[in-house]
C-alpha positions in Angstrom: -4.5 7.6 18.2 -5.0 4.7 15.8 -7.3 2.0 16.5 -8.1 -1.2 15.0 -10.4 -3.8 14.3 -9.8 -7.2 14.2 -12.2 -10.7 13.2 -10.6 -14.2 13.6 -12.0 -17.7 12.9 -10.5 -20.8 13.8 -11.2 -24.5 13.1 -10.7 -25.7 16.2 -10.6 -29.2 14.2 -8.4 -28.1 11.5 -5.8 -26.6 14.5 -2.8 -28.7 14.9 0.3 -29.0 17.4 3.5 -27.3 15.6 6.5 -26.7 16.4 7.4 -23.6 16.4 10.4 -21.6 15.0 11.4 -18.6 13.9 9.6 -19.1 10.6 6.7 -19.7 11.9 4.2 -17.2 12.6 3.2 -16.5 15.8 -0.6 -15.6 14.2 -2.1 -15.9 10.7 -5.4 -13.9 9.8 -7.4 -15.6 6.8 -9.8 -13.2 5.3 -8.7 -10.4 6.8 -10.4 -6.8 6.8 -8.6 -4.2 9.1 -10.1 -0.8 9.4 -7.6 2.0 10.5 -9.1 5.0 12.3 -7.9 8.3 13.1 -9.6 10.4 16.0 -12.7 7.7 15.7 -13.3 8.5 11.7 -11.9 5.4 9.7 -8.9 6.8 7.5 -8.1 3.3 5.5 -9.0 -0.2 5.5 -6.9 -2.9 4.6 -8.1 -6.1 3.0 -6.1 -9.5 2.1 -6.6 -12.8 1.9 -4.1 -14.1 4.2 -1.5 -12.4 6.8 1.1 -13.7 8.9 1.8 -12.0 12.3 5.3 -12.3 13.4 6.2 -11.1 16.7 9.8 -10.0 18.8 12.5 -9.9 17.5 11.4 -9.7 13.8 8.0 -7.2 14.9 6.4 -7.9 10.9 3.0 -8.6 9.4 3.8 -10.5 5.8 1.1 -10.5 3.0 2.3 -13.3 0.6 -0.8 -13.5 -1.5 -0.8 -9.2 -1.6 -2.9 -6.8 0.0 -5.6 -4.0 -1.1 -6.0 -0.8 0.9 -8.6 1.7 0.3 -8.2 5.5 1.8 -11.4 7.2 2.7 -11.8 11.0 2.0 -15.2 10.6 4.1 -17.5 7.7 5.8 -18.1 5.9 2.5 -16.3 7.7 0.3 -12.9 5.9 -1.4 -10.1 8.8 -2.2 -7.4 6.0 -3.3 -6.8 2.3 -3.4 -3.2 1.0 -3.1 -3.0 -2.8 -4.3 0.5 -4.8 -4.2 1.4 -8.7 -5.0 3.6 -9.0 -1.9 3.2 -6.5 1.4 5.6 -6.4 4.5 4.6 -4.3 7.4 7.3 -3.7 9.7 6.2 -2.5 13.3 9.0 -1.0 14.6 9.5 1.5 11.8 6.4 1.9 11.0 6.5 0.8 7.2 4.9 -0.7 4.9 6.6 -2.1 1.9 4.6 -3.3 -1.1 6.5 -5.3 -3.8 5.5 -7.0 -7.3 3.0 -5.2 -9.5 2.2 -1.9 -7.4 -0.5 -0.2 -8.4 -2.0 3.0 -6.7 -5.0 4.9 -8.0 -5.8 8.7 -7.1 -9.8 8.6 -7.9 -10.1 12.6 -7.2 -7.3 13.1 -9.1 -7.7 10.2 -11.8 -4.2 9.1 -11.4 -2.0 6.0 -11.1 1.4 5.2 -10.0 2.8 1.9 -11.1 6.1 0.7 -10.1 7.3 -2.3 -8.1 8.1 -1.3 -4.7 7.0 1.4 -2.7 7.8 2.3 1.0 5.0 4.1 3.1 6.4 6.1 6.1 3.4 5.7 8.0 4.5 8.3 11.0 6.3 10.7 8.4 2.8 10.3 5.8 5.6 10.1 3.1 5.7 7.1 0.1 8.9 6.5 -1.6 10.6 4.7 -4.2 13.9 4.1 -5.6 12.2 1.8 -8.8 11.0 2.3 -11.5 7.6 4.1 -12.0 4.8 5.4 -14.2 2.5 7.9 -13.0 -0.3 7.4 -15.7 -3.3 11.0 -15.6 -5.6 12.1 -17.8 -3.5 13.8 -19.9 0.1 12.5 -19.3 2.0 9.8 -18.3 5.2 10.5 -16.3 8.0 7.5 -16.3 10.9 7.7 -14.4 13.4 6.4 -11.5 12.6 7.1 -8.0 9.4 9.0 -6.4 8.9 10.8 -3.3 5.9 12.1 -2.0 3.4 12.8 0.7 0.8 9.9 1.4 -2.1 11.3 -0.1 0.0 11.6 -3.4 -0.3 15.8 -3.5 3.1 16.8 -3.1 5.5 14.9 -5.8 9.3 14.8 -6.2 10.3 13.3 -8.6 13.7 11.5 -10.6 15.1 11.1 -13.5 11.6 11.6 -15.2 10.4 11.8 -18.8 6.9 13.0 -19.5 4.7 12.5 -22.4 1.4 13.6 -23.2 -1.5 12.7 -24.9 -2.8 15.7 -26.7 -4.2 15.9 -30.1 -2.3 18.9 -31.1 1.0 17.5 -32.0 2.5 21.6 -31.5 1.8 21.1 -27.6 3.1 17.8 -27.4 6.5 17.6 -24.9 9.1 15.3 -26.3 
């Protein structure tokens, strides 16, 4: 089961009467800093600097200003950040769409995928996209046009892709 932890603060002086419609949220965290657990052992934390909660019929959490989620391997140990610009997650499906300058970095593995959306299946553990994308290692970089693959980025499939690589030996190279 997946837990989480919440902290608010409010200004009770700074809250005002609104009317509300459907734009407006029905919460809005500042400073937040969600940890996710698994089985009582945090898998991920999320971290942003504002979120908007909006509840039936739309069921999504909007992060206008982006979001930053780190991936724990163990207690303190950060296997992978995932940063975006602009974050949706939608409830119901469990998804999370990140938009606008997505950038996600395999520490183990020392690897990043940049592209500009990405969609994380959060009950399937799959993260997709139809975009563009680099995947930028050690030794190559990988461009291409869409990218599937299991959430711990493992497992790859892979579109349309042209690879190129940075050794010295010119003989090795792949054009």
């Amino acid at each position: 089961m997946m837990g989480m932890l919440f902290s608010c603060e409010n200004d009770l002086g700074t809250i005002q009467v609104v009317t509300a419609t459907e734009n407006t949220p029905d919460e809005i965290v500042n400073d937040m800093h969600t940890l996710y657990s698994d089985s009582g052992v945090v898998v991920y934390e999320m971290i942003a600097t504002r979120m908007e909660k909006f509840g039936e019929p739309k069921n999504v959490r909007l992060f206008k200003d982006g979001f930053q989620v780190n991936f724990f391997k163990e207690k303190d140990s950060i296997i992978s950040t995932l940063t975006a610009e602009y974050a949706e997650i939608r409830e119901k499906e469990n998804v999370i769409i990140a938009r606008n300058n997505v950038i996600f970095t395999n520490y183990e593995k020392n690897q990043t995928l940049k592209t500009e959306e990405l969609f994380w299946d959060q009950k399937g553990k799959r993260v997709r996209t139809e975009k563009y994308f680099e995947v930028i290692g050690e030794k190559t970089t990988v461009r291409g046009y869409g990218l599937d693959t299991d959430e711990t980025f493992t497992d790859y499939n892979m579109h349309k892709v042209s690879v190129e690589s940075q050794n010295t030996n010119n003989k090795d190279s792949i054009q």
